[in-house]
Structure formats: structure tokens, C-alpha cells
TORTISE-665469 format. One line per 3 residues: number of its first residue (from 0); their letters; for each residue x, y, z of C-alpha. Coordinates in Angstrom, 1 decimal, always signed. Layout:
REM residues N
NUM	A	X/Y/Z | ...
REM end
This chain:
REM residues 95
0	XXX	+6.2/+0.3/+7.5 | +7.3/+1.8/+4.5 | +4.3/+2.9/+1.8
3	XXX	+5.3/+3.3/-1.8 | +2.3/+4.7/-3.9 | +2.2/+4.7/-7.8
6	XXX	-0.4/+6.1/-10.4 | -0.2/+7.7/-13.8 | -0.1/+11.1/-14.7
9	XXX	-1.1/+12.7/-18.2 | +2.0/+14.2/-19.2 | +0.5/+17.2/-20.3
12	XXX	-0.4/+18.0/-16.4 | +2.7/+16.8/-14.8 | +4.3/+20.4/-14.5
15	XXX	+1.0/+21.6/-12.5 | +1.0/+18.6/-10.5 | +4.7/+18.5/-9.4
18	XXX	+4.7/+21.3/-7.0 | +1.2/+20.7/-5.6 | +2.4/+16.9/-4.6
21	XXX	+5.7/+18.6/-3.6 | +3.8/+20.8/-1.0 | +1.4/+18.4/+0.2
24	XXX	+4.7/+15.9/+1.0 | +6.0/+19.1/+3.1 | +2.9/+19.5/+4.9
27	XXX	+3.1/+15.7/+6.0 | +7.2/+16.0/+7.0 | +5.9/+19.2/+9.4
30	XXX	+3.0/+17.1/+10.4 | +4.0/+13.3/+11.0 | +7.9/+13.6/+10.4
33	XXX	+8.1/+11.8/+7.4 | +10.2/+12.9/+4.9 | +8.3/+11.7/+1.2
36	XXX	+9.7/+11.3/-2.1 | +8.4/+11.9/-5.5 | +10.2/+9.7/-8.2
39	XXX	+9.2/+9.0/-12.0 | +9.7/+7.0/-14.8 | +12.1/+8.7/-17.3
42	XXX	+9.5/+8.1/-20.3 | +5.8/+8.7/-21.0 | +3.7/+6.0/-22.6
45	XXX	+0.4/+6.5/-24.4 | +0.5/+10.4/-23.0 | +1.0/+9.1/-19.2
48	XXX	+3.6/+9.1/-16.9 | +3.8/+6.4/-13.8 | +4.9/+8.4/-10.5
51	XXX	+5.6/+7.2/-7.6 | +5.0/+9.0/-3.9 | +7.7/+6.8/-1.3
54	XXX	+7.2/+7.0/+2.7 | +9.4/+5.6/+5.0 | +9.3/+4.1/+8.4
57	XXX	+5.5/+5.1/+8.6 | +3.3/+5.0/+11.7 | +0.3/+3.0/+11.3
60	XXX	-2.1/+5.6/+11.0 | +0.1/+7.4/+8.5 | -1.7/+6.1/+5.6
63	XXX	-5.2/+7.8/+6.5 | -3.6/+11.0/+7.6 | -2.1/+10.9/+3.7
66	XXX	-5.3/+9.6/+2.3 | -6.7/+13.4/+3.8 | -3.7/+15.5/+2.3
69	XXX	-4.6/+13.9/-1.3 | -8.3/+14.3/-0.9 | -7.5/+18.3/+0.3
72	XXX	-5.0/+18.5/-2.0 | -6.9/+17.5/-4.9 | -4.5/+15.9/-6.6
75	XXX	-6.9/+13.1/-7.7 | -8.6/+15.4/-10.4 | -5.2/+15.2/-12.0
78	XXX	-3.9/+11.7/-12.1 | -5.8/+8.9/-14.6 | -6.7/+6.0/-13.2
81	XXX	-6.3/+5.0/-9.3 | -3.6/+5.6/-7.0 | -2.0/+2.2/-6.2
84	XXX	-0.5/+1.4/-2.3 | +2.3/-0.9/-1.6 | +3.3/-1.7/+1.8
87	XXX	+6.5/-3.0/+3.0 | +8.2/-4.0/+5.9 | +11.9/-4.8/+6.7
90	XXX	+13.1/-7.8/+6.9 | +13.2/-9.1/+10.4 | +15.2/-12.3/+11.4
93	XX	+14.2/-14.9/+13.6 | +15.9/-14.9/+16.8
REM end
């Protein structure tokens, strides 16, 4: 299961938030394996920028172990609005 999670940053915080999601990501990849990656849109709107946080080939208890790292991180007190969760699976023929 892959997890792609996007939000909105006020662009005027981005440069402090950057390196505290980047540290949180390596404290998962030492933790659970998985390598995370931050992405962004190229432009702001209306003072925010949408980010997104990617995980692939997730276990299924990934999810609450990254809930944890955001809440110690504290990265919420930085984003507007929610963070948003996708979850995707590969595509799996039938035999």
C-alpha cells in the first residue's frame, strides 16, 4: 500500500518546515524502512503551498506509526488546514 499525503503550507513557513518534515521522513526510513518523499507544487496560491509527503510499499500499520512522527514532530502547528491521506494499491490482475 502506497500512502500519498497532501496539505497546505503558508509559504511564509515553508523554509522552517522543510527540514523538520525532512527529519521526521529519516526517522521513519531508520524505523520502518520506508524511504518518503517530499514533493511540491511549483507555485503558491493565496499565500499557501500544497505539499505532498509519498510512502511506498507501506505495511499496514505504517500509517499510525506516521500519524505519531507528525504529532511529535509537530508539524501540524505549521500547515493550514488538514493533512489529507490517499491510499493506493497496485494494480493486481486476475489470474
Amino acid at each position: 500500500m502506497d500512502l500519498y499525503i497532501y496539505y497546505q503550507v503558508p509559504a511564509d513557513r515553508a523554509a522552517a518546515l522543510q527540514p523538520a518534515v525532512r527529519a521526521m521522513q529519516s526517522q521513519l526510513a531508520a524505523q520502518h524502512g520506508v524511504s518518503g518523499q517530499l514533493k511540491f507544487r511549483p507555485h503558491a496560491k493565496d499565500g499557501l503551498q500544497t505539499w505532498m509527503e509519498v510512502y511506498p510499499a507501506t505495511a499496514p500499520d505504517f500509517a499510525a506509526a506516521l500519524d505519531a512522527a507528525v504529532a511529535q514532530a509537530g508539524l501540524l502547528a505549521s500547515i493550514a488546514g488538514a493533512r489529507h491521506t490517499e491510499l493506493f494499491t497496485d494494480d493486481v490482475p486476475c489470474a
